[in-house]
N, C-alpha and C positions, 0 to 999 in steps of 0.2 A: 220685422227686422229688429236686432237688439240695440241698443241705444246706445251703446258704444260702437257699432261699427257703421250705426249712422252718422258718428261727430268725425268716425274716420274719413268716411267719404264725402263728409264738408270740406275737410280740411285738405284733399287732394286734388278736390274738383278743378281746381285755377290750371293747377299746371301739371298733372298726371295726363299720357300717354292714351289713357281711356276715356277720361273726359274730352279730351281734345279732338278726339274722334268722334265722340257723340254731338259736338258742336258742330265739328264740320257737316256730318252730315246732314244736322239739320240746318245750317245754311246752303246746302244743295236742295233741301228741300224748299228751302224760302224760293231762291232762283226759280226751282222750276214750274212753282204754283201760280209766281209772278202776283200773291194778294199783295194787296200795300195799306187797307183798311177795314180788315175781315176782323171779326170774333173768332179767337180763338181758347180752346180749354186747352190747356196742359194738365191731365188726369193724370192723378200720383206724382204731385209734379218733385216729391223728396227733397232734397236738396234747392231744387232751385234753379240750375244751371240751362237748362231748355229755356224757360219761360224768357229770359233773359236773352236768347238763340231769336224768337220768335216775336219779339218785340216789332220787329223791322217789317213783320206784316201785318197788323194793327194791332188792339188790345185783345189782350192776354188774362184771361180768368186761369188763376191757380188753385188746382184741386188737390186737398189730401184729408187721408183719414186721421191723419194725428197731426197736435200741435207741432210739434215738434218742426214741421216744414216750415213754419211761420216765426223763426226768431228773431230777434230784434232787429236783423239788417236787412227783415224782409221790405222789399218795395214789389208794390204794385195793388193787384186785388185780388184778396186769397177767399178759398169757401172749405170748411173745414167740413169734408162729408164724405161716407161711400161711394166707389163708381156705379155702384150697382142702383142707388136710388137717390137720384141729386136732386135740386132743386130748383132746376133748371126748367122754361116751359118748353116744348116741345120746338124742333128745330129753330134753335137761339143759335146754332154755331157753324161756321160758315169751315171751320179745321178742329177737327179734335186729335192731340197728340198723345198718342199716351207708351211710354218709351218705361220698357223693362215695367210693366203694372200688373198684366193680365197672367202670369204667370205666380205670383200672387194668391193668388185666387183658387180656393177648391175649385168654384165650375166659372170657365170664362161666360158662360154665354148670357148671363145674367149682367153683366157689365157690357159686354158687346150690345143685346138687345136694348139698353139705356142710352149706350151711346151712339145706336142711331137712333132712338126716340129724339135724343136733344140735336142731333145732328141737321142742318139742314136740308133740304133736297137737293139733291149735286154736290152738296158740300165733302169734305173729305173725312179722311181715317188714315191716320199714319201711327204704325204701332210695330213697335223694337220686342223681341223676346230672346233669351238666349236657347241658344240653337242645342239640340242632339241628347237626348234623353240619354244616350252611354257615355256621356261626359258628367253626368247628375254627380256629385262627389257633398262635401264638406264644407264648400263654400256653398251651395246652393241652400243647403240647410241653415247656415247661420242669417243667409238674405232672407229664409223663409220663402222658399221656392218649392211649389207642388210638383212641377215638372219643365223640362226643356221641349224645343218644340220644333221637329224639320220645319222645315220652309211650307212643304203642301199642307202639313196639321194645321202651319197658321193658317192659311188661305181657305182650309176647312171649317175652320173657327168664324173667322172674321165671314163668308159667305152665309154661314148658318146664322149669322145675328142682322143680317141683313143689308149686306155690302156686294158693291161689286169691285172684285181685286183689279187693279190697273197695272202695280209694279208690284214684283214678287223676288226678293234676292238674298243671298248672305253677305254679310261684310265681317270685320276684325277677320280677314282670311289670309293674312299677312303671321300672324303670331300662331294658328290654327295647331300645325303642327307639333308646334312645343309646348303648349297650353294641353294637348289631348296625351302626350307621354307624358307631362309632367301628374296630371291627373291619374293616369294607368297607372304609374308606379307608383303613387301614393298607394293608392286601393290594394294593389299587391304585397308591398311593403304592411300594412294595417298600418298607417303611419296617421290616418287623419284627425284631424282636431274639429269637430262637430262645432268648436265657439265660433271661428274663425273666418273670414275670407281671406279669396287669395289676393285682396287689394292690399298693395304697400308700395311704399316707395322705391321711384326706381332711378338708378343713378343716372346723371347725363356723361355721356353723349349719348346713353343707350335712350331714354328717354326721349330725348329730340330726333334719334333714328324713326322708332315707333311713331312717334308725332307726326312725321313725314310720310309715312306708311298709311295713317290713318288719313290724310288728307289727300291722299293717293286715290284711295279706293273711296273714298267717299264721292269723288268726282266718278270714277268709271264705275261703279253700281248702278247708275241712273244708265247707263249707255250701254253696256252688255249683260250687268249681274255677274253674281259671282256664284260657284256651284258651293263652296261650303264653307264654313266660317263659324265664329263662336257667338254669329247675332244671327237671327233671321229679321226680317223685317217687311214688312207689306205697307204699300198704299192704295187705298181703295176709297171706294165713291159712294155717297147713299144717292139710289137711281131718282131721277126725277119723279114726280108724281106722274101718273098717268092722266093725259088731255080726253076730257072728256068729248064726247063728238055728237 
């Protein structure tokens, strides 16, 4: 990601419509796992704004590959390294998040297979990508994005490095619509700008609509799932060890 549109997305994190949806949802994740004194990795943790979500169910190891995530108002306990080969011993973590990472990545499964190495047994996997490889456009390039990914590719992903899927859905399925013509007509147009994303600021009241939107479906994804949206996102389990007899 270029380093300008990482200071971008510091600086919207507080109160931008997007962020505020990736909050709520991960305090519906907090709710539903019910930890209160787990180890958790926030992997790729960028910016910051999860780890700080995730507090509430015990300590939080933040992980990324560049300095850059760790600026002077970082708090907590950061490890500045690959997901693909940490430094982690071998199931240390009772929740590994890792939100918008694995997309990142030439091959996920090299980061997936690491993160059930450090995962514990039963422990969790919850992990955000954006959805729908015919929406790939000009933002996706300036994040550094290899690809978008349905819902089942995650589920394929995440089972091949050795998990078992529990909840499988999309959300941001509220904006869906106008996020995928506004993209179409870019591409048609030739209008794109390869430096760019499409994060900026967005005025209120519309902002606080969105807001409300996102904390919407952040509750009803856990309870029906949604069919399509501009996130997929999966939680899943590493299975327990097998009892010997």
């Amino acid at each position: 990601m270029k380093a300008d549109e990482f200071k971008k997305m510091a600086a919207l994190e507080d109160a931008h419509w997007w962020f505020r949806g990736r909050r709520y949802l991960l305090r519906a994740l907090v709710r539903r796992l019910g930890l209160r004194k787990a180890l958790i990795l926030d992997a790729g943790c960028g910016t910051g704004f999860a780890g700080k979500e995730l507090a509430a169910a015990g300590k939080v190891v933040s992980l990324d590959a560049t300095e850059a995530a760790f600026g002077p108002d970082f708090e907590g306990t950061s490890c500045i390294s690959t997901i693909e080969k940490t430094p982690f011993p071998d199931g240390a973590f009772d929740l590994i998040v890792a939100m918008d990472l694995i997309e990142h990545l030439e091959d996920d499964q090299p980061a997936l297979q690491e993160m059930n190495r450090i995962c514990k047994p039963g422990g969790f996997l919850f992990v955000t990508v954006p959805a729908f490889q015919s929406l790939f456009s000009s933002h996706d390039k300036a994040l550094g994005h290899y690809r978008r990914y349905s819902a089942a590719g995650l589920a394929r992903s995440v089972r091949a490095g050795g998990f078992k899927v529990e909840k499988l859905s999309y959300t941001v399925t509220s904006v869906f619509p106008i996020a995928a013509a506004y993209r179409t007509l870019r591409r048609k147009k030739s209008v794109e700008d390869s430096t760019a994303t499409d994060l900026f600021p967005v005025p209120e009241p519309f902002n606080y609509i969105l807001t409300l939107l996102m904390r919407a479906e952040s509750s009803l994804v856990w309870h029906i799932g949604l069919p399509f949206g501009l996130t997929a996102f999966v939680l899943a389990r590493k299975p327990f060890l097998e009892q010997c007899t």
